[in-house]
C-alpha positions in Angstrom: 1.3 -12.8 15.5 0.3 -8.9 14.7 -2.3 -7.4 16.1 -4.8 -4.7 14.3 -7.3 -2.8 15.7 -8.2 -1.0 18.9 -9.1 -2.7 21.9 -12.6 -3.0 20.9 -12.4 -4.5 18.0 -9.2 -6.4 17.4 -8.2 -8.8 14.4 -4.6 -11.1 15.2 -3.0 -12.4 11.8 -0.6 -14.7 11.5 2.5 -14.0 9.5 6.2 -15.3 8.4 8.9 -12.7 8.7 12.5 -13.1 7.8 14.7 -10.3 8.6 18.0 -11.6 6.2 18.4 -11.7 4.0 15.7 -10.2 1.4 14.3 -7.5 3.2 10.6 -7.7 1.6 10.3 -10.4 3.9 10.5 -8.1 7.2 7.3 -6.0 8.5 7.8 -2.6 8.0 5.8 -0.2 9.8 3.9 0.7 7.0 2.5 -2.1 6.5 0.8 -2.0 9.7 -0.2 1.8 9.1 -2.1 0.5 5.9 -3.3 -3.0 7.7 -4.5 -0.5 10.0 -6.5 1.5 7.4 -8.4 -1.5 5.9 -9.5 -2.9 9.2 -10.5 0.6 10.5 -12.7 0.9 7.1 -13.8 -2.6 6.9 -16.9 -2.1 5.8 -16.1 0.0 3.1 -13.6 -2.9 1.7 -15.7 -5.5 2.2 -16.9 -7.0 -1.1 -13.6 -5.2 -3.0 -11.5 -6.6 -5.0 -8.3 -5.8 -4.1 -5.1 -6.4 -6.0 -1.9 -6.0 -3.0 1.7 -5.5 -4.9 4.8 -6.1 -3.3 3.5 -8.4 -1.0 6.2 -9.8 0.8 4.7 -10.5 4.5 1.0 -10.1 2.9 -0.2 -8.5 5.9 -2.1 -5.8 4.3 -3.9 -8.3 2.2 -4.3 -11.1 4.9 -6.2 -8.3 6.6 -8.2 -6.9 3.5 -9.4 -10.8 3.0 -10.1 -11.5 6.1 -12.5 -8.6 6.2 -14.2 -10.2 2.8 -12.5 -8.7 0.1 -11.7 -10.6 -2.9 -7.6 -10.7 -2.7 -4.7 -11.2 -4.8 -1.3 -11.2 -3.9 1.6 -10.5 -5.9 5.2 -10.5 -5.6 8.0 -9.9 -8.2 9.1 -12.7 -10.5 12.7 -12.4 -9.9 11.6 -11.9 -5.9 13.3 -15.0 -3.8 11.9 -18.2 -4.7 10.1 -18.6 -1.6 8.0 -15.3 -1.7 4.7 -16.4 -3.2 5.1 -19.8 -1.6 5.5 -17.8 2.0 2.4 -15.6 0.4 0.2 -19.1 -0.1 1.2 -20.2 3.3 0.3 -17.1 5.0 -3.5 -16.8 3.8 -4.1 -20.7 4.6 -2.8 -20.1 8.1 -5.2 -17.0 8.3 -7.7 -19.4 6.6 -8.6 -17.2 3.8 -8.6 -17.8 0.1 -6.3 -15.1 -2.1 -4.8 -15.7 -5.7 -1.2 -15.7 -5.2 0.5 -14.9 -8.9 3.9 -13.3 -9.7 3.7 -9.8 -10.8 7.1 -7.7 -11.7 6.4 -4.2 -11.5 6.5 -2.5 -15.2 6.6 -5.8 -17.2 2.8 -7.1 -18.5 2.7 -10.6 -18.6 -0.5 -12.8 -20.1 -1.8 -13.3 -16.8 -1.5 -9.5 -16.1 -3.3 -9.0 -18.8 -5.8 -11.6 -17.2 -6.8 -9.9 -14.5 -9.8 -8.0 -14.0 -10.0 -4.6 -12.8 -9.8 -4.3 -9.1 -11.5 -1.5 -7.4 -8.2 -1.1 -5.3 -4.8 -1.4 -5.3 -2.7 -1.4 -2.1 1.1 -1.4 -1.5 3.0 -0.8 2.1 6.8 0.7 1.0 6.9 -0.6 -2.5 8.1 3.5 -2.8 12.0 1.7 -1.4 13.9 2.0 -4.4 14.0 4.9 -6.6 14.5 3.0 -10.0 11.4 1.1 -9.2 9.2 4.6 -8.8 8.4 4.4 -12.6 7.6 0.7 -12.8 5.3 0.9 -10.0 3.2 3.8 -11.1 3.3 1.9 -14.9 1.7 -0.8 -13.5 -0.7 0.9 -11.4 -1.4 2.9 -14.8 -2.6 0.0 -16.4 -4.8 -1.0 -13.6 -6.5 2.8 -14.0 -6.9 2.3 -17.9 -8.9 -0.7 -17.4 -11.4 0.9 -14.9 -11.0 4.8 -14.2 -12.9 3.9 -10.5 -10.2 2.0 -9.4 -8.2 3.9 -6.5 -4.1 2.9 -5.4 -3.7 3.3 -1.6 0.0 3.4 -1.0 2.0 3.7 2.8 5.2 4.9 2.1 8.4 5.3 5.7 10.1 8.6 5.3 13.5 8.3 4.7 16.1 10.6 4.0 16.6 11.0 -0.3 16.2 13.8 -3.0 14.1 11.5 -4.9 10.4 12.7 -5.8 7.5 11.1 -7.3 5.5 14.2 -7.7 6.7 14.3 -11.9 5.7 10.9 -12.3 2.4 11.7 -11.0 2.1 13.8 -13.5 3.3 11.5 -16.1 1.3 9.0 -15.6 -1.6 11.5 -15.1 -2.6 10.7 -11.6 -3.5 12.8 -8.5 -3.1 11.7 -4.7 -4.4 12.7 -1.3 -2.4 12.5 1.7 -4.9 10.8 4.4 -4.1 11.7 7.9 -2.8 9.2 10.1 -4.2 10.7 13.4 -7.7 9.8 12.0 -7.4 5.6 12.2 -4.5 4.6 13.9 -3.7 4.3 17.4 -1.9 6.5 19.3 -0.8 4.2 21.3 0.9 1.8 18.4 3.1 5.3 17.4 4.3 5.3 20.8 5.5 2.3 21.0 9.2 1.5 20.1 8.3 -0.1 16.9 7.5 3.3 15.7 10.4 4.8 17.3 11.9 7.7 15.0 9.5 6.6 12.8 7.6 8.9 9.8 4.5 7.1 7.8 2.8 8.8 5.2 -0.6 7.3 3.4 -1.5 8.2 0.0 -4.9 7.7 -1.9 -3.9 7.3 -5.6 -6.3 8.3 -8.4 -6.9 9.0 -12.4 -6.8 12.6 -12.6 -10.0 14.2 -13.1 -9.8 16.7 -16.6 -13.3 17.0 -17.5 -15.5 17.6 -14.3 -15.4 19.9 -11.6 -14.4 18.8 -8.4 -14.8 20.4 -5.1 -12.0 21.8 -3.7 -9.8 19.9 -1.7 -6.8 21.3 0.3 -5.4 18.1 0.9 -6.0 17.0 -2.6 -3.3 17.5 -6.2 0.3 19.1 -4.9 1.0 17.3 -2.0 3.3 19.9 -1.7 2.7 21.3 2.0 4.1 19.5 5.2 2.0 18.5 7.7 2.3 18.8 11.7 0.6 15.1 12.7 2.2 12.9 14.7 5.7 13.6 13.8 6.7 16.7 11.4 8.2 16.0 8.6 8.5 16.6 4.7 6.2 15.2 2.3 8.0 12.0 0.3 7.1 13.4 -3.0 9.3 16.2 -2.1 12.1 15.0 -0.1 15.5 16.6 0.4 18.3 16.6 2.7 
């Protein structure tokens, strides 16, 4: 049972977690920095649609539903077997309703092709595996060509790499906004030992904007700068050892 929220207004959800051997099954703490998001903004997601990739636990979704968004969860195809059963399971425990369908980042499927726009996308650590960088932004391109308002919130760990996703930003033609941690999640939950060592960062994903002015931003574009919030560190789209 995880719990999300402050004190004064707390939801519990109910999940399956398998720590061997596919490690998509475990919670990772960015999941719960992005569970933590939604249910601090409820009201904003209420109503959404909301498309989560990567699944895995399905807590970040569990909590967007059960806050009355419309959700569907999605795991890769060549994912083990029991993923998107696990995924059913969980939102009939929670007693919510989400479409469960298999979705392998990069590849576009009929029923991708299905699928309505969503007004957001969310994924907690997809950002694991540099070979998948490409195939996740592909996908989420897709989602953006179909509605230019949809918006990819993304919690990525920190880990030590050279790898950067600041060219396929540009690739892809997208900007992002690092949102600060310190303004929705509880201190206490960073202090505890499940955050021990820990580093989260929390990206809002978007179209670029080419043909209208925008007012300036200094979070907004390069995420280039580090930041001094909770715990200093690099940003992940610049990385190095």
């Amino acid at each position: 049972t995880i719990q999300v929220g402050r004190e004064d207004s707390r939801l519990q959800v109910q999940i399956f977690e398998r720590v061997a051997p596919d490690y998509g099954m475990y919670l990772w703490p960015s999941s719960l920095v992005l569970a933590e998001y939604l249910w601090f903004h409820q009201q904003h997601f209420k109503g959404k649609r909301i498309l989560e990739l990567g699944s895995g636990t399905a807590l970040s979704g569990i909590v967007a539903a059960k806050i009355g968004a419309s959700v569907t969860l999605s795991d890769s195809e060549t994912a083990t077997a029991q993923v998107l059963e696990i995924c059913e399971a969980t939102a009939k425990l929670n007693q919510v309703s989400c479409q469960v369908l298999p979705l392998t980042w990069g590849q576009f499927s009929p029923e991708i092709f299905a699928l309505p726009p969503f007004d957001y996308i969310v994924a907690a650590d997809c950002f694991y595996d540099s070979k998948d960088f490409d195939h996740i932004l592909a996908t989420v391109a897709y989602f953006f060509e179909l509605s230019s308002s949809t918006k990819f919130l993304t919690a990525y760990q920190i880990r030590r790499s050279k790898r950067s996703i600041e060219p396929l930003l540009l690739k892809w033609g997208m900007d992002a906004v690092e949102i600060p941690l310190e303004s929705f999640f509880p201190q206490e939950k960073f202090d505890s030992p499940f955050f021990s060592g820990i580093s989260v960062q929390l990206f809002l994903v978007s179209p670029k904007q080419t043909n209208q002015t925008q007012e300036p931003n200094p979070r907004a574009g390069n995420l280039c700068s580090e930041r001094q919030a909770m715990n200093p560190r690099k940003n992940f789209l610049e990385e190095k050892d």
